[in-house]
C-alpha positions in Angstrom: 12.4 -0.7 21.7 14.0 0.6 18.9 13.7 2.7 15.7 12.8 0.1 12.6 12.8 0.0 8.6 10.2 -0.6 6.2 9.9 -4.8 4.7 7.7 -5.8 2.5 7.6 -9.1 1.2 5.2 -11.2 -1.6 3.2 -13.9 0.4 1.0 -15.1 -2.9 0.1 -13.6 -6.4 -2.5 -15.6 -8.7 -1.3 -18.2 -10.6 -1.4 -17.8 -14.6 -2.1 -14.1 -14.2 -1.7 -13.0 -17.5 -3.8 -16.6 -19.4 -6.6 -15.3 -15.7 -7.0 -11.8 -17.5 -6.8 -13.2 -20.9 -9.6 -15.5 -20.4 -11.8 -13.2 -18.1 -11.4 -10.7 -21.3 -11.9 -13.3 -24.0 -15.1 -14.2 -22.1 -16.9 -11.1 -22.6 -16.8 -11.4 -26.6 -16.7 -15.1 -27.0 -19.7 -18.2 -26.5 -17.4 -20.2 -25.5 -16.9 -21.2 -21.9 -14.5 -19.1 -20.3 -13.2 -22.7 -18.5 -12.2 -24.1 -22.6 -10.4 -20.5 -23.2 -8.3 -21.2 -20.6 -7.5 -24.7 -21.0 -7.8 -25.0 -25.0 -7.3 -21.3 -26.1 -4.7 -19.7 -27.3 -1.0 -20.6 -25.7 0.8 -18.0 -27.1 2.2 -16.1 -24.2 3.6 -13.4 -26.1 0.2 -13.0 -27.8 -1.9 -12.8 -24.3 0.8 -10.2 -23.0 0.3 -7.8 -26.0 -3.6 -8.2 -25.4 -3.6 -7.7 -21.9 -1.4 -4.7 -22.1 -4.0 -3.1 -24.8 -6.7 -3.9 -22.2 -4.6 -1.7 -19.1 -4.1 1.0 -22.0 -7.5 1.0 -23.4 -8.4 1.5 -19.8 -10.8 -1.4 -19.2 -9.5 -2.3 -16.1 -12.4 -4.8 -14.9 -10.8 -7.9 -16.0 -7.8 -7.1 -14.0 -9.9 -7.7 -10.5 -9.6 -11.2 -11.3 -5.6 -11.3 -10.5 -4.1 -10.2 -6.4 -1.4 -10.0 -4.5 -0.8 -10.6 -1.1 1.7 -8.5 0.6 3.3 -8.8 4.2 4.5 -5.6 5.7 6.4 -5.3 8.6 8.3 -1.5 9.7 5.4 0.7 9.5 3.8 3.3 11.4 0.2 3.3 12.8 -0.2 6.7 10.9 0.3 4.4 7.3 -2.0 1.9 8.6 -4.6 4.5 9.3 -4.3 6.0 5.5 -3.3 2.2 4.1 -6.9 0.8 5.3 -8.8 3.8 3.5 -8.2 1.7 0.4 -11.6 0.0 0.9 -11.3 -2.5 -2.0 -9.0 -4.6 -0.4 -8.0 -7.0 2.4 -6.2 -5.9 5.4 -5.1 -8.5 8.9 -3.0 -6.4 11.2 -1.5 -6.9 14.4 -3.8 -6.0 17.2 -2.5 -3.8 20.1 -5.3 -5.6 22.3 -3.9 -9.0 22.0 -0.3 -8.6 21.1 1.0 -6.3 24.3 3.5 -3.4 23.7 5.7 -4.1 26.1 9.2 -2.9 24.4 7.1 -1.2 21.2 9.6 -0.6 18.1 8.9 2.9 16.2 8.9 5.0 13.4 10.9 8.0 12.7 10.2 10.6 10.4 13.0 11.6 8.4 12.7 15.1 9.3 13.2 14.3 12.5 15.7 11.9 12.3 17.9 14.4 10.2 17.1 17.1 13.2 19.8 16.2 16.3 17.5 18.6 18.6 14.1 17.1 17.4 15.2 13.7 17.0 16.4 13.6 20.9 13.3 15.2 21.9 11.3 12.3 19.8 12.7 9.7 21.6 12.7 11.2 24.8 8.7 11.4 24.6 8.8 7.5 23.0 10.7 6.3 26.4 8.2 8.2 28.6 5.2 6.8 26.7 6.5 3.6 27.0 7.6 3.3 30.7 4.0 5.0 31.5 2.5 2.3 29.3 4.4 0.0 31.7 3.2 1.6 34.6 -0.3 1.1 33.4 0.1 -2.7 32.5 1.4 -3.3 36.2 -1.1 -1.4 38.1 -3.8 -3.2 36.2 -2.1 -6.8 37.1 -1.8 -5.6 40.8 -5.4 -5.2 40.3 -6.0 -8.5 38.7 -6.9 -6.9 34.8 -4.4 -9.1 32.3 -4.4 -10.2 28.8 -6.4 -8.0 26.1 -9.0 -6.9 29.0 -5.5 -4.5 30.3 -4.2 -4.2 26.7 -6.9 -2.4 25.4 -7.2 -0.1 27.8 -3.6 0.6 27.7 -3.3 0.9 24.4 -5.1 4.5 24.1 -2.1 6.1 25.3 0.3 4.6 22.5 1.9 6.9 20.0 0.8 7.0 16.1 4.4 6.2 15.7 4.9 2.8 17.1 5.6 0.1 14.6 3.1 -2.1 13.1 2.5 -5.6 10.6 -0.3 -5.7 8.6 -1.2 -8.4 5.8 -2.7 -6.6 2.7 -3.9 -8.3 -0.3 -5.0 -5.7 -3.7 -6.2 -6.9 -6.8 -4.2 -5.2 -10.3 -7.3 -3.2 -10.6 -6.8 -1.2 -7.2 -3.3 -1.3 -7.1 -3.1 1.2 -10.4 -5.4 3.3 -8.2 -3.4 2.6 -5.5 -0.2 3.6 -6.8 -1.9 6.6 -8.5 -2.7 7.8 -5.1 0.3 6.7 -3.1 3.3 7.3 -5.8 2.4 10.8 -6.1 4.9 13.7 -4.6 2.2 15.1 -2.5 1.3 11.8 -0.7 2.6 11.0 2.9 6.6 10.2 2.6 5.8 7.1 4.6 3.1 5.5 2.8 4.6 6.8 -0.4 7.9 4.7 0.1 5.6 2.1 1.0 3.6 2.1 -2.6 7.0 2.1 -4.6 8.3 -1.1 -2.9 5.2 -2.9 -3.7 5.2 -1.2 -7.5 8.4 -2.6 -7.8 7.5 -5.8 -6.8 4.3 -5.8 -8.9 6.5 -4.5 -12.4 8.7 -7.5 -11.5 5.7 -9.8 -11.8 3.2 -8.2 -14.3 4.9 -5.9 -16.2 2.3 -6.2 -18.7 0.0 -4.4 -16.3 2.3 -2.1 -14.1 5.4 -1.2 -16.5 3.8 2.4 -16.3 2.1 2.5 -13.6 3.0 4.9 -10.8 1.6 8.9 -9.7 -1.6 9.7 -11.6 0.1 12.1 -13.7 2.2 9.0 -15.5 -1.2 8.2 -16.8 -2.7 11.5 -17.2 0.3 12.7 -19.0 -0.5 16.1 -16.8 -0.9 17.0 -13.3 -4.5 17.0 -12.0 -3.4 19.0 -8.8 -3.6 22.5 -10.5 -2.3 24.9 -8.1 -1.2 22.7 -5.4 1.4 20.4 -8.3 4.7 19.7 -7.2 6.1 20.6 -10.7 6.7 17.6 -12.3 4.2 17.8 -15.1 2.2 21.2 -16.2 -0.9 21.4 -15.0 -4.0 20.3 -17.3 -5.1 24.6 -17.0 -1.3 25.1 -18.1 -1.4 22.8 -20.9 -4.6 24.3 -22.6 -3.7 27.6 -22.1 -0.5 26.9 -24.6 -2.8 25.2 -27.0 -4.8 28.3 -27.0 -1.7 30.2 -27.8 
């Protein structure tokens, strides 16, 4: 049992992401068969990057649902997992405290406590107890002849939002800019917010055609759409038309 980082690693992104979008695009103005654009249409990389980066601009995101990623992420609290899964467009496979026993569970630590010697001492010393009372729980239920998930998932209601998880997620480009719009932005969680810039910088690496500006909502916006409750960043949309006014 121990205190853990963040991982996050690329399991799979489509193939010929860039020619996919191109194609999907192409299809909506063209009679041709969107299986000849593909094959038989225009090679020119260069070209289908410029086109597919007027598409994310021009804000006719549709064709990018045709292009994912898969991530595997590892080092994450049960409090991100609860927030992660509200992104409904998407695909989530997480490790189950009913079938995978938390014997020894691994945890998260937020920073502010981990930066606090008092509340960090107190943190763990509540993690231990949880966990040897978890124990205690497991055993009386295999003295009683309850094993396996049947004594997991009973168990398991006394586990901490803290302990460590691993969940498989898999976004298409179209909800990851929503995504990252969400996530990236100063007034998200700090846990899930580290987690949307790893996989940001991993999807730049990969499509920059598509994410080199992605990020908080007011990258897009060119303002902040949080009025009073802005972290200062950008002015405020109210701000910004007042000294137009002016």
């Amino acid at each position: 049992m121990a205190k853990v980082n963040l991982n996050v690693k690329l399991l799979e992104v489509t193939q010929n992401a860039i020619a996919v979008i191109y194609t999907a695009c192409r299809q909506c103005y063209s009679a041709k068969f969107a299986g000849d654009i593909f094959e038989e249409g225009d090679k020119n990389l260069d070209k289908q990057v410029e086109f597919v980066k007027k598409i994310v601009k021009s804000g006719h995101e549709s064709p990018l649902e045709h292009v994912k990623f898969t991530f595997a992420i590892e080092g994450v609290s049960r409090a991100l997992t609860h927030q992660l899964v509200r992104h409904r467009i998407a695909s989530f496979s997480q490790q189950s405290q009913r079938y995978v026993k938390e014997a020894e569970f691994d945890y998260i630590i937020p920073p502010s406590i981990e930066t606090d010697k008092t509340l960090k001492k107190e943190f763990i010393k509540i993690i231990n107890e949880i966990q040897a009372s978890y124990n205690k729980i497991l055993k009386r239920f295999s003295e009683k002849g309850k094993t396996g998930e049947a004594a997991n998932e009973d168990a398991r209601f006394m586990l901490p939002q803290a302990v460590e998880t691993k969940i498989v997620v898999t976004m298409n480009c179209r909800e990851l800019l929503h995504f990252f719009k969400q996530r990236c932005c100063a007034r998200a969680q700090w846990e899930i917010r580290d987690l949307a810039e790893e996989m940001l910088k991993t999807c730049r690496s990969y499509l920059p055609a598509i994410f080199v500006n992605a990020g908080a909502k007011c990258i897009s916006l060119d303002y902040c759409p949080e009025e009073e409750f802005s972290c200062g960043r950008m002015e405020t949309k109210e701000i910004e038309c007042n000294q137009k006014k002016s």
